[in-house]
C-alpha positions as CSV (number, residue, x, y, z in Angstrom):
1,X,133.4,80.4,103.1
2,X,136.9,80.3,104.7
3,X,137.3,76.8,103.3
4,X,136.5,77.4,99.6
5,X,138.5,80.5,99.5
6,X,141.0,78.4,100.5
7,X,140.7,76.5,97.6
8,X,140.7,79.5,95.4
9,X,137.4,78.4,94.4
10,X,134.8,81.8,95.3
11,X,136.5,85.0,96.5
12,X,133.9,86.1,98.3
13,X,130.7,86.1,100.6
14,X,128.8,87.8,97.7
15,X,130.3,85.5,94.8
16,X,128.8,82.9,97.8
17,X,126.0,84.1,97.9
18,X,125.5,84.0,94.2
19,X,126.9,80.1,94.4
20,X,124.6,79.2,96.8
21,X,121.4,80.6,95.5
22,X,121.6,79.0,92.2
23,X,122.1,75.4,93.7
24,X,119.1,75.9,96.2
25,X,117.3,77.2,93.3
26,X,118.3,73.6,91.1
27,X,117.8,72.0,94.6
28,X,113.9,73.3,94.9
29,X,112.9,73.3,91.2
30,X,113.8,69.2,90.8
31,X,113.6,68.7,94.4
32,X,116.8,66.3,93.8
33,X,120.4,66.0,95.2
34,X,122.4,68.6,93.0
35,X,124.6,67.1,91.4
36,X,127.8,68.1,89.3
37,X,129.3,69.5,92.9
38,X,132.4,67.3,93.5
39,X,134.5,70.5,93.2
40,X,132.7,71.8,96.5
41,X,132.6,70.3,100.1
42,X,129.7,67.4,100.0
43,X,128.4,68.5,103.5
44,X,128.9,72.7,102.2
45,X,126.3,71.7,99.1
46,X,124.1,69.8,101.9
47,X,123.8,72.8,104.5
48,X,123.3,75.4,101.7
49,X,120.8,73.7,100.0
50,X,118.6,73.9,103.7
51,X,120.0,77.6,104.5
52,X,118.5,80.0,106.5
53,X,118.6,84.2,106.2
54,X,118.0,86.2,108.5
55,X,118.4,89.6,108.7
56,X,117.2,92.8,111.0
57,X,114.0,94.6,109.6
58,X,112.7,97.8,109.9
59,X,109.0,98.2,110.7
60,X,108.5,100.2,108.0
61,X,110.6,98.1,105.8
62,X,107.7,95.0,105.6
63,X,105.8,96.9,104.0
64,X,107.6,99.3,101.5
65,X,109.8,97.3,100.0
66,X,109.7,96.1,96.7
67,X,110.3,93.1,98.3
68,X,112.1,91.7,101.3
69,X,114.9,89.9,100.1
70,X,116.6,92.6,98.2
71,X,120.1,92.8,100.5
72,X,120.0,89.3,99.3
73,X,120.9,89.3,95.7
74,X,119.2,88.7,92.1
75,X,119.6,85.2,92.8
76,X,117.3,85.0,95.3
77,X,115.4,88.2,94.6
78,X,113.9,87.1,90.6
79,X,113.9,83.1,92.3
80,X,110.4,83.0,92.4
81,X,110.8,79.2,92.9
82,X,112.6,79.7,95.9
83,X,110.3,81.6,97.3
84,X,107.3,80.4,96.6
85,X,108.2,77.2,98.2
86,X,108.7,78.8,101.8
87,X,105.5,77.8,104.4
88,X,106.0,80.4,106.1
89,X,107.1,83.8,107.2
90,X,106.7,86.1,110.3
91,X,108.8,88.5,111.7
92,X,111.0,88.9,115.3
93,X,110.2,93.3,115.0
94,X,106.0,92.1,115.2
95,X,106.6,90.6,118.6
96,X,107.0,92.6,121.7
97,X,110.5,92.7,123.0
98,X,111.8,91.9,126.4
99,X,112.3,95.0,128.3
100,X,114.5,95.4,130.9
101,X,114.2,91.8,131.9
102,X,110.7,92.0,132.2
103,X,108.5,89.5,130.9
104,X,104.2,89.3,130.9
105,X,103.1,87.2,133.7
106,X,101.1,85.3,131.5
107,X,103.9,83.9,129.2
108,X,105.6,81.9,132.5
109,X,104.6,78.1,132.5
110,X,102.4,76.9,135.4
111,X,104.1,73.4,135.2
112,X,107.4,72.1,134.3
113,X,109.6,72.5,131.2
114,X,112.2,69.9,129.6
115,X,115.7,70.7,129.0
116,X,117.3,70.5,125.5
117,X,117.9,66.8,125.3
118,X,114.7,65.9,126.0
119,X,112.6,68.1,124.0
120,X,114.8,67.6,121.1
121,X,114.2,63.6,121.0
122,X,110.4,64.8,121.5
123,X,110.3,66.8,118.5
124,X,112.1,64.1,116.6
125,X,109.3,61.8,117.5
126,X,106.8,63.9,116.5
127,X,107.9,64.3,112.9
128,X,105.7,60.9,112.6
129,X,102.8,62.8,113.4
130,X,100.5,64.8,111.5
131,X,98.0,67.6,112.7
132,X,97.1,69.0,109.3
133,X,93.6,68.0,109.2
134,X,92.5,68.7,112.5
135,X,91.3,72.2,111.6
136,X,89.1,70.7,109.3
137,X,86.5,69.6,111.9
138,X,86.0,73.3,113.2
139,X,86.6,75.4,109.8
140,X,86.7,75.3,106.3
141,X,88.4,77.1,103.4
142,X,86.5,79.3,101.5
143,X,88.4,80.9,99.0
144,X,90.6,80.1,96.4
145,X,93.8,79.5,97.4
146,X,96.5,77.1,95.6
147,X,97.4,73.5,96.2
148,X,101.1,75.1,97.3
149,X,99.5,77.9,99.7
150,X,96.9,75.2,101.1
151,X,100.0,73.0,101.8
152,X,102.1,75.5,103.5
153,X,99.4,76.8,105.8
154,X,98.6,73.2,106.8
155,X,102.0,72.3,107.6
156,X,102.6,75.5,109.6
157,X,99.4,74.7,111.4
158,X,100.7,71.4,112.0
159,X,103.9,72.2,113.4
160,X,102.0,74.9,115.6
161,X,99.8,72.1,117.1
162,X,102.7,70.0,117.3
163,X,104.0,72.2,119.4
164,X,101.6,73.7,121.6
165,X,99.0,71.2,121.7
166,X,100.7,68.0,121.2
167,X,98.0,65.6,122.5
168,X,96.1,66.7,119.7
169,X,93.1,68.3,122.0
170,X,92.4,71.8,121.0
171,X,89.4,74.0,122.0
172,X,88.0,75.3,118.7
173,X,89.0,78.9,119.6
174,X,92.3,77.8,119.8
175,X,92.5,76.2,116.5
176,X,91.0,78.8,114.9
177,X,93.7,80.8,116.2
178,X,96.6,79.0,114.9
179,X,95.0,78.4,111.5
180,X,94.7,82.0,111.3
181,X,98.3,83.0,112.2
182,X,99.1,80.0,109.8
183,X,96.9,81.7,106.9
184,X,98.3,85.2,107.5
185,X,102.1,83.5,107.7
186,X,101.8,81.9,104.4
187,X,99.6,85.1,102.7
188,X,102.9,86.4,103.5
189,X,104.7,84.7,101.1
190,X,102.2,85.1,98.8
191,X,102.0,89.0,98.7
192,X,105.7,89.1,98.3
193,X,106.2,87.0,95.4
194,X,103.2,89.3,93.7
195,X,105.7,92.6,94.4
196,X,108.4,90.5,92.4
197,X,105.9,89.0,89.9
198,X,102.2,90.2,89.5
199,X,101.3,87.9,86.7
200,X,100.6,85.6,89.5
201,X,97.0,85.4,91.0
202,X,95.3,87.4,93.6
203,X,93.4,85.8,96.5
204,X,91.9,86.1,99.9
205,X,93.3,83.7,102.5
206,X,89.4,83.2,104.0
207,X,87.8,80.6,106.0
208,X,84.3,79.8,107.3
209,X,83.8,78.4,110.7
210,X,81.3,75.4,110.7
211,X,79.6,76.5,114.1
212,X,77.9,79.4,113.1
213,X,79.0,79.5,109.2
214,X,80.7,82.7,110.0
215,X,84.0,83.8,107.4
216,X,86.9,85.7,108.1
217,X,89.6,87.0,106.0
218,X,93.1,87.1,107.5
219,X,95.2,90.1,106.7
220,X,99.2,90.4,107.7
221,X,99.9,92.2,110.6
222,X,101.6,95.0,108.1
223,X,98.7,95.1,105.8
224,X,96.5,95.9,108.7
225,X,99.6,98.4,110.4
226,X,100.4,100.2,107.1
227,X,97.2,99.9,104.9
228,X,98.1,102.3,102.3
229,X,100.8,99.8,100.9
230,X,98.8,96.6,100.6
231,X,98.4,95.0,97.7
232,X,101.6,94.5,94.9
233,X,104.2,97.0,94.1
234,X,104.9,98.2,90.6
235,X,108.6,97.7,89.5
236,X,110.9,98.7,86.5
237,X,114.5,97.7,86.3
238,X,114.9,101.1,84.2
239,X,113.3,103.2,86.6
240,X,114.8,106.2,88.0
241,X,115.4,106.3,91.9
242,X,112.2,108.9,91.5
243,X,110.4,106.2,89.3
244,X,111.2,103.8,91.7
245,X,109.8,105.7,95.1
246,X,106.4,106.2,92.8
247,X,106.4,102.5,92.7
248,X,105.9,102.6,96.2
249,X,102.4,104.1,96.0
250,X,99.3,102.3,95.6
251,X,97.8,101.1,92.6
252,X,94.8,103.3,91.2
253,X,92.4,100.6,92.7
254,X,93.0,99.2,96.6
255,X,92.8,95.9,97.3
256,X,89.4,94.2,97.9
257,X,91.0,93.4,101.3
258,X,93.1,95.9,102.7
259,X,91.4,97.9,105.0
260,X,91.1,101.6,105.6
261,X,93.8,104.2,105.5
262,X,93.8,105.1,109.2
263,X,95.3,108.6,108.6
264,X,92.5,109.1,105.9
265,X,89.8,111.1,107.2
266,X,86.9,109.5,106.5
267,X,83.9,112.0,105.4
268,X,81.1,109.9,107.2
269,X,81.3,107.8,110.2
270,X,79.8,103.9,110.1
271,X,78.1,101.4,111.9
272,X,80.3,98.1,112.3
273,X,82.4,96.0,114.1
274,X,86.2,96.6,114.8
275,X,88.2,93.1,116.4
276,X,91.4,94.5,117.6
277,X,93.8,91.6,117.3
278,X,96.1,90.3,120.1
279,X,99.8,91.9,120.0
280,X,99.4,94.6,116.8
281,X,100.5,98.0,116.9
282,X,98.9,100.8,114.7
283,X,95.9,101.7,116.5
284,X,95.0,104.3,119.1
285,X,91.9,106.3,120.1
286,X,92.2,108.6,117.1
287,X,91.6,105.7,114.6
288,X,89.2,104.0,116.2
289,X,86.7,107.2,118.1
290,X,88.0,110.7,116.0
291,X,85.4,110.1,113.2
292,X,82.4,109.3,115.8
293,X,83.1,112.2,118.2
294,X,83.8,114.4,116.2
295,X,80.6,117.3,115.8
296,X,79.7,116.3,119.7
297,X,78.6,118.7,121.8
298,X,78.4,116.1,124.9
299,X,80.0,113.0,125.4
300,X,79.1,110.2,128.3
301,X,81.9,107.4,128.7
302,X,80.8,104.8,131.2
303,X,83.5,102.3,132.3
304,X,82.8,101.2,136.1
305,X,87.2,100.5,135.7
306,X,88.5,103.8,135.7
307,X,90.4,103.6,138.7
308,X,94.0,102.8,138.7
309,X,96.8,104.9,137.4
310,X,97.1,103.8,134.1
311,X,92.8,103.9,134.0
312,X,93.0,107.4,134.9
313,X,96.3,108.2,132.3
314,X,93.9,106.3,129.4
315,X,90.9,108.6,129.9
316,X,93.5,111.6,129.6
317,X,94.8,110.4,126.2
318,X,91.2,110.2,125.5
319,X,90.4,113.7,126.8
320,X,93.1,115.0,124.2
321,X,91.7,113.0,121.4
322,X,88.7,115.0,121.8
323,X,90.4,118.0,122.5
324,X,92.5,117.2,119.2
325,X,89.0,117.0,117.1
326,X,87.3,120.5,118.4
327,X,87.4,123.0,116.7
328,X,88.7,126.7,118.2
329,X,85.8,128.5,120.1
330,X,83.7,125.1,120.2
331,X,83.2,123.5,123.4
332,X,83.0,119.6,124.7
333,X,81.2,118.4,127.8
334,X,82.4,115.4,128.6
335,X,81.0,113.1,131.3
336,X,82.5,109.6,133.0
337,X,80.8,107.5,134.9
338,X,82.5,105.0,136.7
339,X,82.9,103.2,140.0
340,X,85.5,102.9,143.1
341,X,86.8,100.7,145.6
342,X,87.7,101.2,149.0
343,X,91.8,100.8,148.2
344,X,91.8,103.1,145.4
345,X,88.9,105.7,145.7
346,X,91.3,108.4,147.1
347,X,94.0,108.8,144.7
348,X,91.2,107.8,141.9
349,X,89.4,111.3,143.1
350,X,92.6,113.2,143.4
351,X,93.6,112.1,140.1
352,X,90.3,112.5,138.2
353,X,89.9,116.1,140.0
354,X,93.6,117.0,138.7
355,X,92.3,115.8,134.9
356,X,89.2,118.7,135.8
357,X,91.7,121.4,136.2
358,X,93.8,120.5,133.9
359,X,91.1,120.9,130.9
360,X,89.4,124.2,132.7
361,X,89.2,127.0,130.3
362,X,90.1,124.6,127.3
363,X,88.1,123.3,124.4
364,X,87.1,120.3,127.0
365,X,84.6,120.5,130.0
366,X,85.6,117.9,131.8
367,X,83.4,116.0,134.6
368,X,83.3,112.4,136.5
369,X,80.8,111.0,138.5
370,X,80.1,107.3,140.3
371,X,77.2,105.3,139.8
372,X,77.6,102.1,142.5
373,X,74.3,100.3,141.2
374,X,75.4,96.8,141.0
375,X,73.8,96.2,137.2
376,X,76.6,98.9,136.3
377,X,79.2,96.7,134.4
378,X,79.2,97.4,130.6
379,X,81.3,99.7,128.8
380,X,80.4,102.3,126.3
381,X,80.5,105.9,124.7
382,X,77.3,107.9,124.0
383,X,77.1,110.8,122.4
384,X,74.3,113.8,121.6
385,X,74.7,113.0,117.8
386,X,73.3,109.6,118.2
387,X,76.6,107.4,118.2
388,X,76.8,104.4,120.9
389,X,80.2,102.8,121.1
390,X,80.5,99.2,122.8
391,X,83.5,99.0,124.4
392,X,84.9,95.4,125.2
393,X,88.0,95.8,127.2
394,X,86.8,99.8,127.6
395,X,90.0,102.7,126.5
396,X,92.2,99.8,128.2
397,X,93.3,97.7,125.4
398,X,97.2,98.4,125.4
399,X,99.3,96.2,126.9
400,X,101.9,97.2,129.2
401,X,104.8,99.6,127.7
402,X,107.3,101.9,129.1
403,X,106.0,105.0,130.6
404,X,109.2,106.9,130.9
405,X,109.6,110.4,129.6
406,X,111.9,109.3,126.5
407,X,109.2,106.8,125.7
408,X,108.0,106.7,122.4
409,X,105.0,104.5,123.5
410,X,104.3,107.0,125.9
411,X,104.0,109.9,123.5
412,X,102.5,107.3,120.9
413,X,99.4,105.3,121.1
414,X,100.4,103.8,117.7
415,X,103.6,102.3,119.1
416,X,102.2,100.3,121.7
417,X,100.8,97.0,121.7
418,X,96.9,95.5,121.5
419,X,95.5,93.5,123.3
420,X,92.5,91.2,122.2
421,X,88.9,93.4,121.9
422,X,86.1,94.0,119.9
423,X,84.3,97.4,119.4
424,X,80.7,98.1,118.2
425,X,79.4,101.2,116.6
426,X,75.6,101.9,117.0
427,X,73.6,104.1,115.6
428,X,71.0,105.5,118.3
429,X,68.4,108.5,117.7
430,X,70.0,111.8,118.9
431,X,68.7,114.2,121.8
C-alpha cells in the first residue's frame, strides 16, 4: 500500500481494497495471469491475487449476517466467483481458547515434533501426494452436491490427511471424521453464497457409510448453535435498516436440515437419538432433559460416577433444571444412585448431603443412595411418566471451563464446550 501511494497510484487501503478485489475476481473467473498490470508492482499483482482476510468474529455474527464478508466491500461481497471458489471455511471463535496457559492434556504429543525447516520441506513434498480418494473405501456420497463442492471437500480432506495421517493409514472412524469436518467446512461456503445469491441450489452435504449403510447429514457448527437462522437470508439493497433486521428472520418454511429451535418449547417430547459432537457449544441440560422431565412426579438418575467435585456441581445444575421446570406448589422426588471409592467417599457424602439441604423446603426432594453391585455401570434417567434416558458419558459431557465467580461458563451451560456423547430417549410403560 505504502508503495503505490507512493506512486500516486491508489490513495487508500479501501480504494485497495477495491483494486485488489477486481483483479482476484479476473484472476479466479479465467484462472489466468492478469494481465494489463504493468502500472502496478509484478510481485504486488502476484500476492493479491493469493490473499488472505481475516478478520475477528462474533459468535453471533456466523450466523446473522447477511453474509460474512460485508466489512470487506461490494467487490468481494456480490463476487460470487470469488467465493464460490474457496474449499473451505472454519472459524478461530469455534475452537476453545487457551486459558491462562492451560492446555487439554490430550492435545500434547507423545513423541517428537520437527521444527520449522523441517516440516516445511515435508509439506512441500507432500504436495505430490493425493489423499482425496481414500474416503471412498469407507463412505460414499449420497446427495447431490456439485462437481465444485465435491472438489473442495475432497481437497480439504486431503490436506487434513496429509496432515494428520500422512502414511496414508486411517481407522475408518477417523476418516469419517475428517470427511465430516471437510463436508461441514465447504457447506460453509455454500450457505453463504445462498445469503448473497439464492437462485443457487439447495442441498444436503450427506454421506452413507459402507459398513453398515448408515447416512449422516453434516450441519455447521452455527446451524446446529443458532438453529433459528439456518437456511438463506432475504436481502434488499432498498431496505430500510427495519427491512433489513426482518431479513434476518427465518423464511416461512425451515430448512429440511436445520434442526430444532432449542429455546422452542416443544409441546410433546420424542423418542430418538441425540450425538453431541466433540467441541460445540449450545447445549445444556435444559435442551436436552426439560421436555422429558417435565410433568414428573419422581425421577431416578443412576450414574455409578458421581463422585468428584465437578460430578457433584453437575448433578446440582441438574437439580435446578428440574427445579426450573416445576411448577409453584408441585413437588419433585428425585433419587441418585451411584457409587464411591475409598479416596473420595467422604467429601462425596458431605457434598451430596449439603445438595439435600440445600433443596429442603423447595420444589425438589432431593435424595442419594449407593448401590456397590458390581453389574452397576450404565447410566440413565427414569422417570414415573415412562421416559428412560441413556446416558453415554452421564450429566458429564462438558469439558473443562473456568469455574470462577465472573465466569460466564460457570453461570452458562450454553457457553461451555461438548465433549463427544450420544443420548437415547425410550419410551417405557409408566408406574
Amino acid at each position: 500500500l505504502q508503495r503505490i501511494e507512493a506512486n500516486g497510484q491508489l490513495s487508500n487501503e479501501i480504494e485497495l481494497l477495491d483494486w485488489s478485489a477486481k483483479r482476484k475476481k479476473e484472476y479466479l473467473e479465467s484462472l489466468q495471469e492478469v494481465v494489463g498490470l504493468t502500472e502496478y508492482p509484478a510481485d504486488l499483482v502476484s500476492q493479491l491475487a493469493s490473499a488472505v482476510f481475516l478478520r475477528k468474529l462474533a459468535k453471533r455474527e456466523l450466523a446473522t449476517f447477511l453474509d460474512l464478508v460485508v466489512p470487506l466491500g461490494d467487490q468481494l461481497i456480490r463476487a460470487q466467483s470469488i467465493q464460490f471458489r474457496e474449499n473451505t471455511e472454519t472459524f478461530g471463535s469455534l475452537i476453545q481458547p487457551v486459558l491462562d496457559g492451560e492446555i487439554r492434556n490430550e492435545l500434547y504429543t507423545d513423541g517428537y515434533g520437527f521444527i520449522v525447516d523441517y516440516i516445511a520441506e515435508i509439506f512441500k513434498l507432500q504436495r505430490s501426494e493425493d489423499f482425496t480418494a481414500v474416503y471412498k473405501e469407507h463412505a460414499e456420497i449420497v446427495s447431490e452436491v456439485s462437481t465444485r463442492d465435491q472438489t473442495g471437500f475432497e481437497k480439504t480432506f486431503s490436506g487434513l490427511m496429509k496432515i494428520l495421517y500422512p502414511h496414508g493409514e486411517a481407522t475408518p472412524e477417523e476418516i469419517e471424521e475428517l470427511l465430516a469436518f471437510s463436508m461441514e467446512c465447504r457447506r460453509r461456503v455454500r450457505e453463504h453464497i445462498l445469503r448473497i445469491d439464492d437462485t443457487f441450489p439447495r442441498h444436503d452435504f450427506s454421506f452413507k457409510r459402507r459398513a453398515d449403510a448408515t447416512s449422516e447429514t453434516v450441519l455447521t457448527a452455527e446451524e446446529i448453535q443458532y438453529p433459528r437462522f439456518a437456511g438463506p437470508r432475504k436481502s434488499n439493497s432498498a431496505t430500510t435498516d427495519e427491512d433489513q433486521s426482518s431479513a434476518l428472520a427465518i423464511e416461512s418454511e425451515p430448512s429440511a436440515t436445520a434442526e430444532p429451535d432449542p429455546s422452542q418449547e416443544t409441546t410433546e417430547a420424542q423418542t430418538g437419538h441425540v450425538v453431541i459432537p466433540e467441541n460445540r457449544k449450545g447445549w445444556s441440560y435444559h435442551r436436552l432433559f426439560a421436555e422429558h422431565l417435565r410433568g414428573a412426579r419422581r425421577i431416578i438418575v443412576r450414574d455409578p460416577y458421581v463422585r468428584m467435585f465437578f460430578q457433584v456441581r453437575n448433578m446440582m445444575e441438574f437439580l435446578q433444571m428440574v427445579h426450573d421446570i416445576t411448577e409453584d406448589g408441585d413437588e419433585v422426588e428425585v433419587q441418585l444412585v451411584t457409587q464411591s471409592d475409598k479416596d473420595s467417599c467422604e467429601k462425596q457424602a458431605e457434598q451430596l448431603d449439603q445438595i439435600v439441604e440445600t433443596f429442603t423446603g423447595s420444589r425438589i426432594v432431593f435424595s442419594w443412595e449407593y448401590d456397590h453391585s458390581s453389574g452397576f455401570h450404565a447410566r440413565h434417567i427414569t422417570t414415573d411418566t415412562g421416559w428412560k434416558i441413556l446416558l453415554d458419558r452421564g450429566l458429564d459431557f462438558f469439558q473443562k471451563f473456568d469455574s470462577g465467580p465472573f465466569s460466564l461458563e460457570q453461570a452458562v451451560q450454553e457457553a461451555r464446550m461438548s465433549r463427544a456423547t450420544e443420548i437415547t430417549y425410550v419410551r417405557e410403560n409408566s408406574e
